[in-house]
TORVO-513198 format. One record per residue (C-alpha): residue number from 1; x, y, z. Coordinates in Angstrom, 3 decimals. Each point is the difference from the previous one (the first is absolute). Layout:
REM TORVO-513198
{NUM; {X; Y; Z}};
...
//
This chain:
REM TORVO-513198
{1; {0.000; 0.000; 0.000}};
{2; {2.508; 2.466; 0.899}};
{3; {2.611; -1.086; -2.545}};
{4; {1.989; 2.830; -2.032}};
{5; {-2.224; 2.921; 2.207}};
{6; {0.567; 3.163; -0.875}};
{7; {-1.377; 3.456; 1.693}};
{8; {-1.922; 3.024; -1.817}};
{9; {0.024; 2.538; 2.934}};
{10; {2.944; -1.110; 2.285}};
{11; {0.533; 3.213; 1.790}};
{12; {-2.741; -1.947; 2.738}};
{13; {1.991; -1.734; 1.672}};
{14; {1.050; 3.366; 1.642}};
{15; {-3.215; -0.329; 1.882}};
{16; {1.191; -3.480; 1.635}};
{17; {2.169; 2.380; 2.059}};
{18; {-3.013; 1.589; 1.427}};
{19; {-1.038; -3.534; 1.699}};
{20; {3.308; 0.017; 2.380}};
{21; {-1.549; 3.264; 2.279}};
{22; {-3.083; -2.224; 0.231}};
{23; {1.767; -2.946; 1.284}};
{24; {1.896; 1.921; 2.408}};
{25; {-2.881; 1.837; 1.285}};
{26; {-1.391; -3.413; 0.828}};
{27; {2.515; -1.005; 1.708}};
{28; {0.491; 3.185; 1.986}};
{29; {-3.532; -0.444; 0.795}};
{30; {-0.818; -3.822; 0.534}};
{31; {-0.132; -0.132; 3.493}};
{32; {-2.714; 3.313; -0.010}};
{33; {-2.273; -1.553; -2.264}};
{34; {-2.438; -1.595; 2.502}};
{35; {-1.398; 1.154; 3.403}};
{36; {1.779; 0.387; 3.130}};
{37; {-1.239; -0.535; 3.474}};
{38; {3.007; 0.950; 2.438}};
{39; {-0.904; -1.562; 3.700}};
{40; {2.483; -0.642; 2.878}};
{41; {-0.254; -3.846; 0.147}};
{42; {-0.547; -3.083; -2.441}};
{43; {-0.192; -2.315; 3.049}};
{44; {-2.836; -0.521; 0.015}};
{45; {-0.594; -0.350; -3.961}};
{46; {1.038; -3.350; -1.877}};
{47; {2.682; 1.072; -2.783}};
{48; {-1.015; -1.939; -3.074}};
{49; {1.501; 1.104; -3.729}};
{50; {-1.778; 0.418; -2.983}};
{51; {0.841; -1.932; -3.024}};
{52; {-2.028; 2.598; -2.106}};
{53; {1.632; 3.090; 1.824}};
{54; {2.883; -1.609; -1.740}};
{55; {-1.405; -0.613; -3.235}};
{56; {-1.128; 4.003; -0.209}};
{57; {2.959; 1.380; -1.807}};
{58; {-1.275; -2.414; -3.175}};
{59; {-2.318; 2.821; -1.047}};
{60; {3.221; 2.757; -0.068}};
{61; {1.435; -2.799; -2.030}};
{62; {-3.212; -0.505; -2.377}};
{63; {-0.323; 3.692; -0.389}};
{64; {3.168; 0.717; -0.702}};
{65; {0.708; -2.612; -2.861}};
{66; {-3.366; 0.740; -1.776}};
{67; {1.245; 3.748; -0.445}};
{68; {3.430; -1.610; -1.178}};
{69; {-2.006; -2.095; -2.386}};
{70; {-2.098; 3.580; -1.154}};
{71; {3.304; 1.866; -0.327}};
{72; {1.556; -2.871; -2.436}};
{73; {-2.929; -0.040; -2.011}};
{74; {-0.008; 3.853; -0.359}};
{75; {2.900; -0.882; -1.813}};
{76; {-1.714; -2.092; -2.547}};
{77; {2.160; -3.048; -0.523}};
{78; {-0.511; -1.641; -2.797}};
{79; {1.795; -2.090; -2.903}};
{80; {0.086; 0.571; -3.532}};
{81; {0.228; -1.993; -2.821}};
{82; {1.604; 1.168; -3.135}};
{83; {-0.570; -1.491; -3.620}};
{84; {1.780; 1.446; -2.873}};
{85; {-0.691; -0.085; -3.464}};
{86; {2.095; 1.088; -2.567}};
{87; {-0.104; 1.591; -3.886}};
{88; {2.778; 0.980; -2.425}};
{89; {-0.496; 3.298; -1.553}};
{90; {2.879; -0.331; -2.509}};
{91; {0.329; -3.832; -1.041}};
{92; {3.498; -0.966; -1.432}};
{93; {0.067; -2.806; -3.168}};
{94; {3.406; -1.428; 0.429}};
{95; {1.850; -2.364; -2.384}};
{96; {2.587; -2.005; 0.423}};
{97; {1.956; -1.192; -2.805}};
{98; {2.802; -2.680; 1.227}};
{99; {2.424; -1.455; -3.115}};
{100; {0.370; -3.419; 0.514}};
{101; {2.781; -0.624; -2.465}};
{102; {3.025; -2.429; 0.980}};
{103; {1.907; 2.404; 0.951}};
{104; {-2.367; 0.298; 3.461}};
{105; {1.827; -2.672; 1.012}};
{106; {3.135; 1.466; 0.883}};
{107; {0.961; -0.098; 3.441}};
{108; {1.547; 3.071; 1.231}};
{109; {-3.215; 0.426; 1.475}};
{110; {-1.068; -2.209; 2.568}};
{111; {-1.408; -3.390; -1.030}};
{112; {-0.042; 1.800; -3.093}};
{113; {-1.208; 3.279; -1.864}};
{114; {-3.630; -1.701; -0.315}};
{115; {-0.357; -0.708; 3.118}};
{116; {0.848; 3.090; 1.336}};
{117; {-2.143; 1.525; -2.059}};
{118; {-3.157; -2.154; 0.623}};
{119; {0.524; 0.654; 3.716}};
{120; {0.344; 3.529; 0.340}};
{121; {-2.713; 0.652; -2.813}};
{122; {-2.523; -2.345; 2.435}};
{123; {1.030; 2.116; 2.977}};
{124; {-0.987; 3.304; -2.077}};
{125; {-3.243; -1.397; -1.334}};
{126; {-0.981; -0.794; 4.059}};
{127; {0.864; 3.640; 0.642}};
{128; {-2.284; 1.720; -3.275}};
{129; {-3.576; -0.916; 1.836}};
{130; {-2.078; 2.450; -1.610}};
{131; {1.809; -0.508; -3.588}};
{132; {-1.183; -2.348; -2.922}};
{133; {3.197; -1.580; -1.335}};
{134; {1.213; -2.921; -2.995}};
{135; {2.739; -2.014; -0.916}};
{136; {1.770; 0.321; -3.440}};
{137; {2.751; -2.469; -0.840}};
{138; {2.360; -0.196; -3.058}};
{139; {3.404; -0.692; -0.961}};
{140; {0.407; -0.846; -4.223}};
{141; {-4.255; 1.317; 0.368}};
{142; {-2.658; 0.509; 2.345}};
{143; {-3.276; -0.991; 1.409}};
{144; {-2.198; 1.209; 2.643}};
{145; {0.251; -2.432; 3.195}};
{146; {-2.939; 1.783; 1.809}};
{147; {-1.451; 3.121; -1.070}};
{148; {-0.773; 2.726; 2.308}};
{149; {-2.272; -1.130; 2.804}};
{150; {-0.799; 1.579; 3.677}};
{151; {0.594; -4.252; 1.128}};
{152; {3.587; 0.647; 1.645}};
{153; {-0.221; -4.023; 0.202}};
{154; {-0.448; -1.096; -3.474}};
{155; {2.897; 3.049; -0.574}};
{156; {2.483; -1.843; 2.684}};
{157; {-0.388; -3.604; -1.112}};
{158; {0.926; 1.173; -3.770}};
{159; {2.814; 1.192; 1.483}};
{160; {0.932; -2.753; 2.048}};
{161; {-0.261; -2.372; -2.894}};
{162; {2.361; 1.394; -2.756}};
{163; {2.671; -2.033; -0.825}};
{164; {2.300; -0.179; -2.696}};
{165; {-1.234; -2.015; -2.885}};
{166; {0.075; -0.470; -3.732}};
{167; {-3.010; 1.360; -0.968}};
{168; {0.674; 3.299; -0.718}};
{169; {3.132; 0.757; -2.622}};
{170; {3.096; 0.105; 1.641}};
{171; {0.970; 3.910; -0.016}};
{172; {-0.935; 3.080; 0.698}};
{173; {-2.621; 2.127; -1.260}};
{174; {-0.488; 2.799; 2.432}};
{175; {-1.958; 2.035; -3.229}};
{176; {-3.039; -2.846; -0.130}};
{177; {0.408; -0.245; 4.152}};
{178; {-0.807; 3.787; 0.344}};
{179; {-2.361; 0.109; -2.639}};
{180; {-2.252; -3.195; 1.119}};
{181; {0.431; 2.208; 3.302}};
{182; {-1.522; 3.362; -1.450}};
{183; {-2.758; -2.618; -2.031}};
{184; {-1.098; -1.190; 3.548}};
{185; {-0.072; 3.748; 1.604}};
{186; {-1.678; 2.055; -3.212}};
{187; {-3.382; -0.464; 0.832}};
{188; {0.512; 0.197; 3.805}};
{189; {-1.938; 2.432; 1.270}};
{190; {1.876; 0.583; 3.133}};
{191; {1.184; 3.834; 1.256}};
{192; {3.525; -1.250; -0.438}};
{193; {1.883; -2.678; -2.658}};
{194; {2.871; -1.748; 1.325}};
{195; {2.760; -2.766; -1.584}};
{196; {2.865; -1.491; 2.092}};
{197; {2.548; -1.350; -2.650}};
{198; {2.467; -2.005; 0.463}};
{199; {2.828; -1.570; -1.577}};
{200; {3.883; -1.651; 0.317}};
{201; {0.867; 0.597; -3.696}};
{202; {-0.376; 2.269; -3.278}};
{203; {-2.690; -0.267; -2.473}};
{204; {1.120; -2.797; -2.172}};
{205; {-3.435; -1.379; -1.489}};
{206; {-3.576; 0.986; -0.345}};
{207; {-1.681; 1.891; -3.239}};
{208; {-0.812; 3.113; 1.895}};
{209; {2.370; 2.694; 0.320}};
{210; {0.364; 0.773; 3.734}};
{211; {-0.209; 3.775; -0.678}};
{212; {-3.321; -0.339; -2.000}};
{213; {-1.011; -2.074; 2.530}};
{214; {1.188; 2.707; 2.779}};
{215; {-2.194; 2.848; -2.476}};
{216; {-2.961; -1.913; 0.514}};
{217; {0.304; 0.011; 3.748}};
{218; {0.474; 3.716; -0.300}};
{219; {-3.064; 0.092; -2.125}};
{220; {-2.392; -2.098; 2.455}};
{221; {1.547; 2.283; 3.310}};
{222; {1.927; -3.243; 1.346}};
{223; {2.563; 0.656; 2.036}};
{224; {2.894; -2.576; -0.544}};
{225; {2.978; -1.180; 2.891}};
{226; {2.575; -1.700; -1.244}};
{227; {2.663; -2.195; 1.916}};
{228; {3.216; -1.433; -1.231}};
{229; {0.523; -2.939; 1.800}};
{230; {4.095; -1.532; 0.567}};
{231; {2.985; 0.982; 1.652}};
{232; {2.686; 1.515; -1.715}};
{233; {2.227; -1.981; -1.992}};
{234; {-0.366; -3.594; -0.261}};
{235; {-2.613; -2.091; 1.662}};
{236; {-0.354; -3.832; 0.071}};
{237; {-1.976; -0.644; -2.436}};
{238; {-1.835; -3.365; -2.190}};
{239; {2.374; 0.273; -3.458}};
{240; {-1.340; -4.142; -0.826}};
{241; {-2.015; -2.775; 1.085}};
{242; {2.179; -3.523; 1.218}};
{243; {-1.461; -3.699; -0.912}};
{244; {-1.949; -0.204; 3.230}};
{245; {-2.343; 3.248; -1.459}};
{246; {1.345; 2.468; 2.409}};
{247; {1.568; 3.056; -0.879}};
{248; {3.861; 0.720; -0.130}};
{249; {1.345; 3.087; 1.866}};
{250; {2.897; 2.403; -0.845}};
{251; {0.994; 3.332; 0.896}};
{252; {-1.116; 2.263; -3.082}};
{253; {-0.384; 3.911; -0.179}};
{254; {-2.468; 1.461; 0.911}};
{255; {-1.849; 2.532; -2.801}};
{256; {-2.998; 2.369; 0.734}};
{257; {-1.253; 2.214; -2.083}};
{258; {-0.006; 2.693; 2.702}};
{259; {-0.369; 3.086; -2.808}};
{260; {-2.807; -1.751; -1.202}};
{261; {-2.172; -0.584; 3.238}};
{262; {0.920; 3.601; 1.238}};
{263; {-1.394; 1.304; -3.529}};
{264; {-3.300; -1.643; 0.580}};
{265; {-0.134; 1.448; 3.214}};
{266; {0.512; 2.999; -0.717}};
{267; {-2.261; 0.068; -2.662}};
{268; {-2.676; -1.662; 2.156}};
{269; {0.744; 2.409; 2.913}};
{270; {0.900; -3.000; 1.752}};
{271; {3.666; -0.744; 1.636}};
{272; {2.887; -2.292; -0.545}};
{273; {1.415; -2.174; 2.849}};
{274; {2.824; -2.386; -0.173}};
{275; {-0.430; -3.097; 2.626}};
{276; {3.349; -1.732; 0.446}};
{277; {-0.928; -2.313; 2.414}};
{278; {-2.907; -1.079; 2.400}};
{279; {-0.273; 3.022; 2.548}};
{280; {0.465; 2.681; -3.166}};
{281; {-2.900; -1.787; -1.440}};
{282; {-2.389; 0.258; 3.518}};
{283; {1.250; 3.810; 0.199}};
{284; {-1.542; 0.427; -3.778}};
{285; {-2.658; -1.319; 0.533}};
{286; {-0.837; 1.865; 3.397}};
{287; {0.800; 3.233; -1.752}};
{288; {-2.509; -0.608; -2.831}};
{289; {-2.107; -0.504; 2.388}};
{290; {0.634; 2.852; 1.890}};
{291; {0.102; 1.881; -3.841}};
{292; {-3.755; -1.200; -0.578}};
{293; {-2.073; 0.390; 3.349}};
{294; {-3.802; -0.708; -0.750}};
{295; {-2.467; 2.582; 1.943}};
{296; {-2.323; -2.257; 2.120}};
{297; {-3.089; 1.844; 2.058}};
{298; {-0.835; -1.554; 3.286}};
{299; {-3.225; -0.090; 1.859}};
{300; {-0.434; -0.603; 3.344}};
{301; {-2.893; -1.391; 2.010}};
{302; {-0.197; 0.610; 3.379}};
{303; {-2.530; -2.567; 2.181}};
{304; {-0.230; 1.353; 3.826}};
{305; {-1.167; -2.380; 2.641}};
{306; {-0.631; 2.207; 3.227}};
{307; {0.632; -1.665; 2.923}};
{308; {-1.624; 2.621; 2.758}};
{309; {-3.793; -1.362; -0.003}};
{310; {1.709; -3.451; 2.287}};
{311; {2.118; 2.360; 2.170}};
{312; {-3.527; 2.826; 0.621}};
{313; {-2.527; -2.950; 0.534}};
{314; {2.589; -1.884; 2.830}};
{315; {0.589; 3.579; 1.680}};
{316; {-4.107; 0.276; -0.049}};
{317; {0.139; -3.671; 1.519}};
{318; {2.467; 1.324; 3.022}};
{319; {-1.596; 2.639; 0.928}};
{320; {-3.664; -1.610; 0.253}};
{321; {1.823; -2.485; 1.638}};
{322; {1.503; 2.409; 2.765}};
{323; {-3.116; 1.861; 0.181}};
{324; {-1.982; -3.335; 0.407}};
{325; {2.180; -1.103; 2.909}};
{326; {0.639; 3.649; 1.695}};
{327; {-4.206; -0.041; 0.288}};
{328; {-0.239; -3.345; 1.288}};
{329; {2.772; -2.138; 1.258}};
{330; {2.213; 2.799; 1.353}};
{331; {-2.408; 2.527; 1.002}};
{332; {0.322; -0.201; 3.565}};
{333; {3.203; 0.606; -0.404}};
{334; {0.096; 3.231; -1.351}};
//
């Protein structure tokens, strides 16, 4: 009942001061409160005590605690529950277009450059609540793996399951990936356009031309990040594939077209970031997300349960009570 109370006019309890001068007046007083009879002897009177002369100062007590109990509930305790319902007044429609090429494979990230990317991209999707995001992928070309949905779970298990595979042409075609990207955003209706490209390598395959594919985001309003992903110099990376099916690894250079990526986000009036390994890639991420807040309105709902009717009806209680006993049990006493 009286879990998480809180008070509306505190200041009252100032007036629990006021019962102390009562209590000491009582007790200055006890022994004056009945009749005295002063006479020279009690031989020749049997002393016998009264239980109920004992019992008397129950009514100071009964008093007193029912104008406690008003005093408190001049206060007005009471608890409040609070529901919250939220609205975004300037939704975001995010892309994320992740090249999937070989090359992902390197290791100077750690387990590799896919991996790392999967799990900070699923850790930024968690944190966009109010956004509608997709899933491009592409390396030699490109296909939509989910387009742009408000289900943050149907977004994070595309992400978990990329993998490396053959079905997409080995290379790297970040024209078609940006341009399947802008396809997927055109119609969006959405205050603000977003893509989140990235890639380990330069645009080696595709038949779109990254920079008409970088006007037509310009044309639509999409706003286009692009991250190089690799340390500098070489990386260990998959240059063949053994008997057994598994790759081969070797240290080989590592090339990103960094001119290119800062071009289309420039043009974009996006930014350029370079992640060379796994923390560079969280702080990109955080800062795009920093870089694109979404405006969300919140409403409050405020539920008061007052908790003062209990506490008025028990002092009502006490003080019939005391009045009920001062009238009949005890009044010979006073």
């Amino acid at each position: 009942m009286f879990n998480n109370i809180t008070f509306e006019n505190p200041e009252f309890f100032w007036l629990l001061l006021v019962l102390l001068p009562g209590i000491a007046w009582y007790l200055w007083k006890r022994h004056r409160q009945t009749a005295e009879l002063k006479i020279s002897s009690l031989g020749g009177f049997k002393a016998k005590s009264s239980f109920l002369a004992k019992l008397r100062p129950i009514l100071l007590v009964l008093r007193l605690l029912a104008l406690a109990l008003i005093i408190v509930g001049m206060a007005r305790p009471r608890t409040v529950d609070v529901s919250t319902r939220s609205s975004s007044t300037q939704g975001i429609d995010i892309i994320i277009a992740v090249d999937v090429s070989a090359s992902m494979l390197a290791r100077d990230l750690q387990p590799n450059r896919l991996e790392a990317t999967k799990e900070v991209a699923i850790e930024f999707v968690k944190g966009r609540p109010a956004d509608r995001l997709g899933l491009v992928l592409y390396a030699g070309e490109s296909y939509t793996k989910t387009p742009v949905t408000s289900d943050k779970g149907i977004v994070m298990r595309a992400l978990e399951e990329i993998e490396y595979n053959n079905i997409l042409e080995n290379g790297t075609a970040i024209g078609s990936g940006l341009a399947t990207s802008v396809n997927r955003l055109k119609d969006s209706e959405a205050k603000s356009k977003v893509i989140i490209l990235l890639t380990d390598g330069v645009n080696n395959s595709g038949f779109i031309d990254p920079k008409v594919a970088s006007e037509l985001a310009v044309e639509y309003g999409i706003k286009t990040y692009t991250i190089g992903v690799g340390s500098n110099g070489t990386a260990l990376s998959p240059i063949g594939i053994l008997p057994n099916g598994r790759f081969q690894y070797g240290n080989v250079q590592v090339e990103i077209d960094e001119e290119l990526l800062k071009q289309i986000a420039a043009d974009t009036g996006g930014k350029y970031f370079r992640a060379t390994n796994n923390e560079k890639l969280e702080e990109i991420y955080d800062e795009i997300d920093s870089l694109e807040k979404t405006e969300i309105e919140e409403f409050r709902y405020y539920n008061y349960d007052e908790k003062y009717r209990p506490l008025i009806l028990l002092a009502g209680a006490l003080l019939l009570f005391e009045i009920l006993l001062r009238y009949t049990i005890f009044r010979s006493f006073i």
